[in-house]
N, C-alpha and C positions, 0 to 999 in steps of 0.2 A: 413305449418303444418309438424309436423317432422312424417320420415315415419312409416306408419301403416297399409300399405296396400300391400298384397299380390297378386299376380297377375298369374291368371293360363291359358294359352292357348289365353288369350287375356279376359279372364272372370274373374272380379276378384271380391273376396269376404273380405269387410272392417270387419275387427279385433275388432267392439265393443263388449260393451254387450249384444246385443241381436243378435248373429252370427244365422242364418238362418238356420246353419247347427250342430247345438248344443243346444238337446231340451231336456226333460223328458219326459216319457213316461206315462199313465194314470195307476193307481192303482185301482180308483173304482169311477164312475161316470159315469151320470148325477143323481147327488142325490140335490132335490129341497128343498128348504127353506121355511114352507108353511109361514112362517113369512112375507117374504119378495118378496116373488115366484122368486126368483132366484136360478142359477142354480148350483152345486159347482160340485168340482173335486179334486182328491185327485192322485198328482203325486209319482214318483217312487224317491230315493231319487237323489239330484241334486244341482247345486249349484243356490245363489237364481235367477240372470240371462237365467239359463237355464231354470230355470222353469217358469219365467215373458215370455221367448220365446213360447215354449209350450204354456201356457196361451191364448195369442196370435192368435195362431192359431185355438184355441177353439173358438176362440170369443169373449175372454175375457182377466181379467188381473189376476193377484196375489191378492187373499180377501181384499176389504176395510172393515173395522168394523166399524161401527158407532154407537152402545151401545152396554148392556151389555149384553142383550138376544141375542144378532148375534153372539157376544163373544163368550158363553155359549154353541151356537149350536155347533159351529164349532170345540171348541175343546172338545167335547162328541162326535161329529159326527166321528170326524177324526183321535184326537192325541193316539188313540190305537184300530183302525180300524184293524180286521184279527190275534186282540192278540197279535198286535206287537207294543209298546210304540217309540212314534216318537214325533221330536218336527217340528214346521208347520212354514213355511214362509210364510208372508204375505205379502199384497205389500205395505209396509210403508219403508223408506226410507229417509236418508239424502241428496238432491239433490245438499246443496252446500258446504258440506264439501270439504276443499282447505288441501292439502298435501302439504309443501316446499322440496325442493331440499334433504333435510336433512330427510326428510321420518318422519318430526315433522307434527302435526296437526298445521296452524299456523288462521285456522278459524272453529267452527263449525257451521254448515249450522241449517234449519228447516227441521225437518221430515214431509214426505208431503207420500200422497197417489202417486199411480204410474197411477190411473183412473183418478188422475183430481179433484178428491172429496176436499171436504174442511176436516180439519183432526177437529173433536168435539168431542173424543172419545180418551180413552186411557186406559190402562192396565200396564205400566210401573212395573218391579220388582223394589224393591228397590236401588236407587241409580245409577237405571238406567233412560236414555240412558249413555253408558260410553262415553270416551273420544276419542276413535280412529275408531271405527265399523259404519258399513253403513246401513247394511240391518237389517229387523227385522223379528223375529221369535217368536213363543209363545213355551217357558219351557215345555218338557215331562212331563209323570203324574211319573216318577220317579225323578224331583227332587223339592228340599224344595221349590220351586218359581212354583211350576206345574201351566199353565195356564196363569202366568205374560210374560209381554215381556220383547225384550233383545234385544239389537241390536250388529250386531255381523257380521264379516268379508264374504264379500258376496259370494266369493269361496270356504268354506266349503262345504263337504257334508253330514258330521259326527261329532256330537259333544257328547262327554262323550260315548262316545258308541253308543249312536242312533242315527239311519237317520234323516236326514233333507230332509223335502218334503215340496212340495208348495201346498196348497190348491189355486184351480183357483176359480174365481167366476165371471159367465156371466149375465149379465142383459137382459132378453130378449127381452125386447125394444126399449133399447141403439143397440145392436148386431145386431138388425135387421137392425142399417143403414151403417152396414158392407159387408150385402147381394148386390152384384154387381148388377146395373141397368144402363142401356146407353140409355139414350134418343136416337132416330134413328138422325141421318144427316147422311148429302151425304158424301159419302166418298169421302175425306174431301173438304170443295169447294176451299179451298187456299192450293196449293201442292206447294211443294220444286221444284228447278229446279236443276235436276239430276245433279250432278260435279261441283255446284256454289260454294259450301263451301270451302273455300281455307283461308291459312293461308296466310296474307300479311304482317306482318312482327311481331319480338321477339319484348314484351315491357322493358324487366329487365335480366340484369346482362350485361356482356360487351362481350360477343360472344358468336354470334349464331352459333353453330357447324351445324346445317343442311344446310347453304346455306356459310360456313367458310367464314364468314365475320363478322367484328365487327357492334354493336346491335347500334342503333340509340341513345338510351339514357346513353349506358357508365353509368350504375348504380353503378358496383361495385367500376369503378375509379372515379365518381363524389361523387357518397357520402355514400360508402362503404357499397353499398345496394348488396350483392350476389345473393339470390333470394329469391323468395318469390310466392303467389298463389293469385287468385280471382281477383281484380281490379274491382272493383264495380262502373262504371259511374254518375254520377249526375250531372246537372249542377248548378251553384251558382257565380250571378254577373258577367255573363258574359262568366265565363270558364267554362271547363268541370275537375272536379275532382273526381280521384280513388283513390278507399281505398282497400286498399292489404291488404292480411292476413298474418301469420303467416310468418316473416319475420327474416329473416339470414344475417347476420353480422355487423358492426357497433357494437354500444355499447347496442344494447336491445333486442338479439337475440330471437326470436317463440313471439315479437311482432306485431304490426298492423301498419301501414304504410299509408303515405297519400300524394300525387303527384294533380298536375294541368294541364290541357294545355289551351293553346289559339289555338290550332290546329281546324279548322274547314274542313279539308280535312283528310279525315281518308284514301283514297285508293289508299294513299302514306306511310300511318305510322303515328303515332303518338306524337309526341315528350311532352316529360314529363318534369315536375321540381317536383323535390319532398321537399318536407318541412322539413326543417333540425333544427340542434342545431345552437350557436355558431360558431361551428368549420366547418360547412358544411357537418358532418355527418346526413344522416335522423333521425329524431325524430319519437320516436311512438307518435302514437294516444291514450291519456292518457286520459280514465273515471277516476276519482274520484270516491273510493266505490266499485268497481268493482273487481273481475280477469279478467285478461287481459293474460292468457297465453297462450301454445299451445289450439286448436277448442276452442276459444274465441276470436271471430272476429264480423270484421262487418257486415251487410249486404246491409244495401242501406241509402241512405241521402236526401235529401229534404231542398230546400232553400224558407223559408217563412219570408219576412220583412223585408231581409236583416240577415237573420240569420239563420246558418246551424245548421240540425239537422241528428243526424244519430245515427241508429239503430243497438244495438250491440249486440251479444250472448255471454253469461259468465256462470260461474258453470259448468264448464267440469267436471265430473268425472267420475268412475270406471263404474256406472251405467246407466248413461244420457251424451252421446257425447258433447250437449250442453242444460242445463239445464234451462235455464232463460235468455229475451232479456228485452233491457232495452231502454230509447229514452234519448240520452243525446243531448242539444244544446252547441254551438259556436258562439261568438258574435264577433271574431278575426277570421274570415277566417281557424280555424281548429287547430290552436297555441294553443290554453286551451279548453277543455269541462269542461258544470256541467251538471252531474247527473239530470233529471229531473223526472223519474219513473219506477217502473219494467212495462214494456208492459205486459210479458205473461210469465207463467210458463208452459203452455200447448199448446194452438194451434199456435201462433203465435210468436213463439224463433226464426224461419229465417221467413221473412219479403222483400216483394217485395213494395214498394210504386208509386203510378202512382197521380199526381198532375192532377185536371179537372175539369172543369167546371158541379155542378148540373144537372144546368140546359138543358144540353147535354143528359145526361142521366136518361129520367124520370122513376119515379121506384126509386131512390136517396130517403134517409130519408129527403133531404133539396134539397125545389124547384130551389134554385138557389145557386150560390155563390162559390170563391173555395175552391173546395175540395179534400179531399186525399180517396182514393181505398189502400186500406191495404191487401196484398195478404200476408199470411201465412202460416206456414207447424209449425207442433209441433216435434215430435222426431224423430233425427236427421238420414234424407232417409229413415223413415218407418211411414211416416205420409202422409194423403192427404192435401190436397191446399183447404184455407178458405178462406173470405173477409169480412174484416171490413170497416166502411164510419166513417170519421171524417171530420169536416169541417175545415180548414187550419187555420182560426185562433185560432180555439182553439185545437192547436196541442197541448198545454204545458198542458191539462189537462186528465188525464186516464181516467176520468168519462164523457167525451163525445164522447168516442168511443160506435161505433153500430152495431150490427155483424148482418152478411146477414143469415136469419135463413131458408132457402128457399120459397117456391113460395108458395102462395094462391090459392083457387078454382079456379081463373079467372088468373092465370099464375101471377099476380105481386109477386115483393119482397116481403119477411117479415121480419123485423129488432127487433132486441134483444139487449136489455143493456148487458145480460148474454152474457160470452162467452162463457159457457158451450150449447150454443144454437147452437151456429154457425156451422152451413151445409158443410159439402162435396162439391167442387163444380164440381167435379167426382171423380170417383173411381182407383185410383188407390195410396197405400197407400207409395208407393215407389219412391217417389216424392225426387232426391237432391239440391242440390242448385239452385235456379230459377229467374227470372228476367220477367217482366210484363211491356207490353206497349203499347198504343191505334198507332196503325199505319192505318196512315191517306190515302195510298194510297190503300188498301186494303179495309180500313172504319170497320176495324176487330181486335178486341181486340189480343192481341200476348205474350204467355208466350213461354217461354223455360226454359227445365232442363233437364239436367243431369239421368239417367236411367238404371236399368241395363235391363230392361225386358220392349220395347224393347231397348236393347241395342246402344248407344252414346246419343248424343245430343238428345234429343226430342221437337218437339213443337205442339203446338195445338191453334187454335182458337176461338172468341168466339163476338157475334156480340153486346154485352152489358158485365159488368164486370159479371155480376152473372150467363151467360153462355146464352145459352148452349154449353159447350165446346166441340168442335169435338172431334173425337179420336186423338190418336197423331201418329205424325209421326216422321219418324227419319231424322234428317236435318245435322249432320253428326255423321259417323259411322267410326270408327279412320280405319280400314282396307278399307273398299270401299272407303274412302274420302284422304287417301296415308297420313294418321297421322301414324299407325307406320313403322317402317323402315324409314321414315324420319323426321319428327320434334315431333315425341312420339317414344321413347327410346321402343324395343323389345328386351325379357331376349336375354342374349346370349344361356341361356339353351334352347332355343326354337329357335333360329334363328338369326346366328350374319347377320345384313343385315342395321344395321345401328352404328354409335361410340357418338349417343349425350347424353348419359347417363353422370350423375353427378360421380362425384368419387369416384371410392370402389361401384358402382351401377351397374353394367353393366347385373347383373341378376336378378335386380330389373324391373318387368313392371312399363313402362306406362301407362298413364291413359288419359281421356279428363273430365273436370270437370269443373263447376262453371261458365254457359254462360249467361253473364252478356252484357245486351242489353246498347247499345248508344242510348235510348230512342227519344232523341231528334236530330237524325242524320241518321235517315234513309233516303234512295232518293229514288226515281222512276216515275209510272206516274198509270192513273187511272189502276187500275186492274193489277199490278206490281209494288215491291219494292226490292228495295235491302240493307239489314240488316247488322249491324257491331255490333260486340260482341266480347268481352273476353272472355278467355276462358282460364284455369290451363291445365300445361301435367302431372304433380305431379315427372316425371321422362324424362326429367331434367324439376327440379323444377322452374317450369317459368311460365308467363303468355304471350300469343299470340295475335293478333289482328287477327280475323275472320273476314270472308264479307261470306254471302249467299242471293240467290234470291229465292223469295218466288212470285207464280203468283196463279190468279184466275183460278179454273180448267172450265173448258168449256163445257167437253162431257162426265160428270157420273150422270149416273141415280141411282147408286146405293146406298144405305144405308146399315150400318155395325150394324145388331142386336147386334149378339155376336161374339166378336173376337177372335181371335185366343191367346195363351196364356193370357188368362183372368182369373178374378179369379171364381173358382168355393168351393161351398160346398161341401164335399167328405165323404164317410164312408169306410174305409178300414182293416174292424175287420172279415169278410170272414163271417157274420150274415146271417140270413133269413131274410130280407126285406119286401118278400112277394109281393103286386103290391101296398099298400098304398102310399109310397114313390114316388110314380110318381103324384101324383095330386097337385093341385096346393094352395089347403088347409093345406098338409102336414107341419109338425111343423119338422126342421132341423135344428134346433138352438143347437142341442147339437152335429152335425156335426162340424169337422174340414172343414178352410178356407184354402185352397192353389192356387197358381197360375199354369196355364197349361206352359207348358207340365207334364203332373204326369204320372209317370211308376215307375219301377224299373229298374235296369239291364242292362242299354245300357249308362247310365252314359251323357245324354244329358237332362235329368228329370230336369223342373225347382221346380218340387217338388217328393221328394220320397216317396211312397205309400208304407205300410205295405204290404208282401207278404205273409205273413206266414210261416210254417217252410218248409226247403228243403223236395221234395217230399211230400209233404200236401201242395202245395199251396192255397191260397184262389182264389175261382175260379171266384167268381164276386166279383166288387168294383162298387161302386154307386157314381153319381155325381148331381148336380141339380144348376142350375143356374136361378135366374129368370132378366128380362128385360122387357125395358116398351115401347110401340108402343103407339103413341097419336093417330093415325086412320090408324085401319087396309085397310079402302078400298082408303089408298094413293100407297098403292102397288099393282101391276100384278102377281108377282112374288115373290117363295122366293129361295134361292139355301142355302141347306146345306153339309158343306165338313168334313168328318168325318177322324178322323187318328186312326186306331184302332189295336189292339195288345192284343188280336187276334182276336175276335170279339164283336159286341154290337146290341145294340137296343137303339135305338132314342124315346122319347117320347116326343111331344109339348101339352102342357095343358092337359097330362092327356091320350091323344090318341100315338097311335104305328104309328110314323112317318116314318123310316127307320132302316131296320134288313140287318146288314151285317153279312157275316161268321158265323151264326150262322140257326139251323134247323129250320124248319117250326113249326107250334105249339106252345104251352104252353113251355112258358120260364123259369124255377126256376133258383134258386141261387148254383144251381148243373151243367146246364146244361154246357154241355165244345162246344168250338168254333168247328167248322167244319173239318177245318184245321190247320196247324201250320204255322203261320206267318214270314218268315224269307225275308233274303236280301234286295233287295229295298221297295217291299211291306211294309216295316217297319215303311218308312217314307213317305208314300204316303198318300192323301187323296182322298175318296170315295165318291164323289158327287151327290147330287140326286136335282132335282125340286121338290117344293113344294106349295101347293096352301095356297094365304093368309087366305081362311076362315079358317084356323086354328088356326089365331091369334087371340087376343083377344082386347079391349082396354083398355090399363090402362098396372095391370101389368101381365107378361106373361112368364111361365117355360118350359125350355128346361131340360129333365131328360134323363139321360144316365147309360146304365149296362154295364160293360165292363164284356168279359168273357176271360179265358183262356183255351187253349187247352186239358191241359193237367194238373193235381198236380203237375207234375215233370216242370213245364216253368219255364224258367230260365230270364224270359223280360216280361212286360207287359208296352204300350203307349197306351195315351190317348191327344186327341185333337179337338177342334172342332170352327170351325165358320159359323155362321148364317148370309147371307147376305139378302136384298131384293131390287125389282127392283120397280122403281119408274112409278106410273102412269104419264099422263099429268096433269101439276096445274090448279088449279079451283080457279077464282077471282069473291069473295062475294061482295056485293052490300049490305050494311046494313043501315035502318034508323031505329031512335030512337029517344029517348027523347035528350040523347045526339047529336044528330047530324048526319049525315052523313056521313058512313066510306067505304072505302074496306080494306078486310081481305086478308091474304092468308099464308098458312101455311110455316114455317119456312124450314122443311126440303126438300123442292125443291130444286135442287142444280142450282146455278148458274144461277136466274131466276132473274132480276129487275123490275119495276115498271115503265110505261112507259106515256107518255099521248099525245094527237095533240088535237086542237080545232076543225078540221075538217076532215070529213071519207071523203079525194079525195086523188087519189094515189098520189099527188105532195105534200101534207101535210104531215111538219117531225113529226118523233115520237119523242119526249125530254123524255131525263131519270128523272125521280124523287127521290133524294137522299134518297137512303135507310134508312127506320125509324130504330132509336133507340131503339123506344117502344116494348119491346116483353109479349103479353099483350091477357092471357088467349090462351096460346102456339101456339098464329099467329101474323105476322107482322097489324100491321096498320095503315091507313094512311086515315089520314081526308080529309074533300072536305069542302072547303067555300061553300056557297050557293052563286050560280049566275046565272044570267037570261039567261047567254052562254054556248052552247052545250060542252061538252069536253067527247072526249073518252079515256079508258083507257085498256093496256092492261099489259101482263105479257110477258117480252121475255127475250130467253135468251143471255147471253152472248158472 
């Protein structure tokens, strides 16, 4: 990918359209649609990106319209709101208009909603949409077209004299499955082992400047491959083949790439052949139909029949990183593609595929036979992880995909044709490049990706595909794991401490990106494995072979309610609240979403809170998170650690949990902190125990006031995480009509399934392979009927 990414302190923030840190500000809102009961918002003006941003963190997008009466409302409601005539962006948009070198249009795409809607509605001015514009906007009541749309250059902010604002519009239905919830697991029961993560050798270009030796595959002098990103493993017939992204030099520069090996011992290196022309140059990877240029790449391949398939992202532009993936096959080992379908415009553009047996996994829409696990993200790092079931042979068909729409009363799957159905399979919307893979020594599902928060590599597991996914953790971290300063390029404006930057880059960061699993090449033994993956430095533009070990953890009781920079609902307008706001009926849907850390001031805020003006500061901000506990009395315990700046008040469902730095009594939205919070106290946390009857079961809110000292504070932080301590497991004994089962809840950590025929101390205990079935949110395991004693118990590991 050519570079786009700037790199600050070791924290770097990617240059799309929807920068995290480039929003619009609200003008007047929550004003309700009794039409439709949605929610709308009217921004300050902005360009139409900044205000799809903004949007966002409402809860929502940029207006979809779907007749003429919503039409109607919206521009009476809004386009001369306070007396001032403005024209309205909405969130309709060209996703695949294609720009050539020449700065000519050389395709124009379809205008699509930016929610995902189907587009059945239109308002068009005359003779529009034009020829070259992206975004759309509805005409001020000052010109001849008042009311018609337009589609028009999506970095303005002012057209003929008037602003240009975004009308937001939230569904309060939809937005509710944006409200953060963490099923409880143990923290987490498969842990990283500390320092495995290690680079073992450079796959591309012809020297490794970190270890000054030349690269095993000699890319740029075998087939004049320079570099390139990603290397996406799959096997097919026997090898293992990668597909590189966005590729440098040869004759088809910022194309896609595609290499083999027979290498069956990775923790030596690799050795590659890449697929060339005639002349021995590499060949790109050529869809028919497609763009194929810079962030239009591939993402993973799949060999069904003797014939590959693979999955690719196209439609780059100004507004969508990458806008639409598509499934093309290969009948030649990867020499020609055709075009077989668009997969997704929305949830599933980058695509992880894991090949597997039904029958393995019951809860599957099909009891038997193989099958494909389709793991998803829709827009590009700001989207959560989905799953679709397709059965393998009918991969060539769009219309037999099934999307995992989450769980039933009794904990099974629920499957949808729609992919507008398809679940979250957790929360967190910041998901980048990813890879998915059932590892066997573990007996635990295995995703990785890429993250800024928490920051490197991330991974998480999950004992079936539809979860329940742990929290994640971090599996490497380019500073703690000695990526930069040696084989990830550090600016020289921050520290010359290494020479492998690319040239004319040397104040360009590094980065770690794109860890793409050897699915089928892990080793270990029962209850340890150890993992190879690719992995991008972006600076120098290279791809690396990784190894890390991943083990069973042994001795945590503990469970992660709510963690620490997670996302919370925030109010930050310095309002009277009052105490409604703490219950766990309260309606926050016209609250903003941010991620913790939130303050101001001290410049480590992963989100920034409104202050208000110097010397008036707002002196409470409000937070509210909710999460779901399946049985409060699996806990003894709960510990919560608070980071506060300057001080607060803790509420769990409704009750006053913990009061720091703040007076006794009655608490208004007046009241100032005790003290003034400075130096280390800053970043420290305030821990208190706490009794589980305060939980609830099902779903359950943790509410927070944050106070400030003084008008005059120049800092305000906020942070918090909720842990809890696990009782001893309890093994049910159930008969039915169905038969005879034991039960036992899933979030025990590191607890097996054991059994002997007979209670004498010289009698072994035998493991019983961990069930698949996760089924009414407890493991379960049948019992034949037999005329022979057999006990059974739970132990752990």
């Amino acid at each position: 990918m050519p570079y786009l990414i700037i790199w600050f302190v070791g924290v770097f923030t990617l240059l799309t359209a929807f920068s995290s840190n480039s929003f619009a500000g609200v003008l007047t809102g929550p004003v309700t649609n009794s039409a439709n009961n949605h929610i709308y918002y009217l921004l300050e003006p902005s360009t139409w990106s900044q205000a799809e941003t903004e949007a966002r963190t409402l809860g929502g997008h940029l207006a979809s319209i779907n007749d003429a009466s919503e039409q109607d409302w919206i521009y009476t409601t809004f386009s001369n709101f306070g007396a001032v005539q403005r024209h309205l962006w909405i969130g309709l948009y060209d996703a695949n208009r294609t720009i050539n070198s020449a700065n000519r249009e050389t395709r124009r795409g379809e205008f699509v909603w930016i929610n995902g809607e189907a587009s059945t509605y239109s308002n068009w001015s005359p003779v529009e949409p034009g020829a070259s514009e992206q975004a759309v906007h509805i005409w001020y009541p000052g010109d001849l077209y008042s009311g018609k749309w337009n589609d028009l250059n999506p970095n303005l902010t002012n057209l003929n004299g008037a602003p240009l604002c975004g009308v937001v519009e939230v569904n309060p239905v939809a937005a509710n499955l944006n409200v953060a919830s963490v099923i409880p697991t143990a923290v987490p029961e498969i842990v990283y082992v500390a320092g495995s993560a290690q680079k073992i050798s450079q796959l591309t270009g012809d020297f490794d400047k970190h270890r000054g030796q030349p690269t095993e595959n000699l890319t740029q002098t075998r087939y004049q491959l320079a570099g390139t990103d990603l290397g996406v493993p799959f096997t097919h017939k026997g090898r293992t083949y990668l597909l590189f992204g966005d590729t440098e030099g040869g004759l088809a520069g910022s194309r896609d790439s595609i290499a083999y090996s027979t290498d069956t011992n990775l923790a030596d290196g690799l050795a590659l052949t890449f697929l060339t022309n005639a002349s021995g140059v590499w060949r790109p990877l050529t869809i028919p139909g497609i763009t194929q240029g810079s962030y239009e790449v591939p993402a993973d391949g799949v060999s069904i029949s003797n014939n590959m398939y693979v999955y690719h992202t196209t439609d780059h532009s100004a507004l969508k990183t990458m806008g639409r993936s598509v499934l093309a096959v290969s009948e030649d080992d990867g020499q020609t593609f055709t075009q077989l379908y668009t997969l997704s415009t929305r949830h599933f553009i980058n695509v992880s595929v894991v090949k597997a047996a039904a029958e393995d996994w019951p809860g599957s829409p099909h009891n038997s036979g193989e099958s494909l696990y389709l793991f998803g993200a829709g827009n590009y790092r700001d989207s959560n992880v989905r799953l679709a079931f397709q059965s393998a042979g009918s991969i060539e068909s769009a219309s037999s995909l099934l999307f995992f729409a989450g769980l039933n009363d009794t904990g099974a799957p629920l499957w949808s044709v729609a992919e507008t159905n398809a679940a979250p399979l957790f929360d967190n919307s910041g998901v980048g490049e990813f890879s998915v893979a059932y590892n066997h020594f573990l007996g635990r599902w295995l995703m990785l990706y890429n993250s800024d928060y928490p920051r490197g590599i991330n991974f998480r597991t999950a004992p079936t595909p539809w979860g329940p996914w742990s929290d994640p953790q971090v599996l490497f971290e380019p500073w703690t794991d000695g990526g930069y300063c040696n084989f990830i390029h550090t600016s020289w404006s921050f520290a010359n401490c290494d020479s492998v930057h690319d040239t004319g880059h040397q104040n360009t960061w590094g980065g770690e990106y794109g860890p793409y699993l050897f699915k089928d090449m892990a080793e270990g033994s029962n209850g340890f494995t150890r993992i190879y993956f690719t992995m991008s430095t972006w600076n120098p533009y290279t791809v690396v072979l990784m190894r890390a070990d991943l083990r069973r953890q042994t001795n945590s009781d503990v469970a992660l309610l709510v963690p620490t920079r997670g996302i919370w609902r925030y109010l930050d307008n310095g309002s009277d609240q009052g105490t409604a706001w703490r219950q766990t009926n309260f309606n926050d849907i016209t609250w903003r979403l941010g991620q913790g850390e939130f303050g101001y001031g001290d410049g480590d805020e992963k989100t920034v809170v409104q202050s208000g003006p110097a010397g008036a500061r707002f002196i409470t901000t409000y937070f509210r998170r909710q999460f779901k506990v399946i049985d409060p009395a699996a806990f003894s315990s709960l510990t919560l650690r608070l980071r506060r700046d300057d001080g607060a008040v803790v509420y769990l469902n409704g009750q006053e949990v913990f009061r720091s730095n703040l007076p006794a009594g009655t608490v208004t939205y007046t009241t100032l902190a005790l003290t003034d919070v400075t130096g280390s106290n800053e970043r420290a946390f305030f821990s208190v125990t706490l009794s589980p009857t305060n939980l609830l079961a099902g779903t359950n809110l943790v509410a927070v006031e944050l106070h400030q000292f003084s008008p005059q504070s120049d800092d305000a932080s906020f942070d918090l995480e909720l842990s809890a301590t696990h009782v001893s497991p309890i093994l049910r004994f159930n008969t039915g009509p169905g038969g005879t089962t034991l039960t036992w809840a899933p979030y025990y950590p590191a607890h097996v399934l054991e059994a002997r025929d007979a209670f004498l101390p010289d009698s072994p205990w035998q493991r019983i392979a961990q069930p698949k079935l996760f089924q009414g949110n407890n493991y379960t395991h049948s019992i034949n009927p037999t005329n022979a004693s057999r006990f059974y118990r739970l132990s752990r590991e």
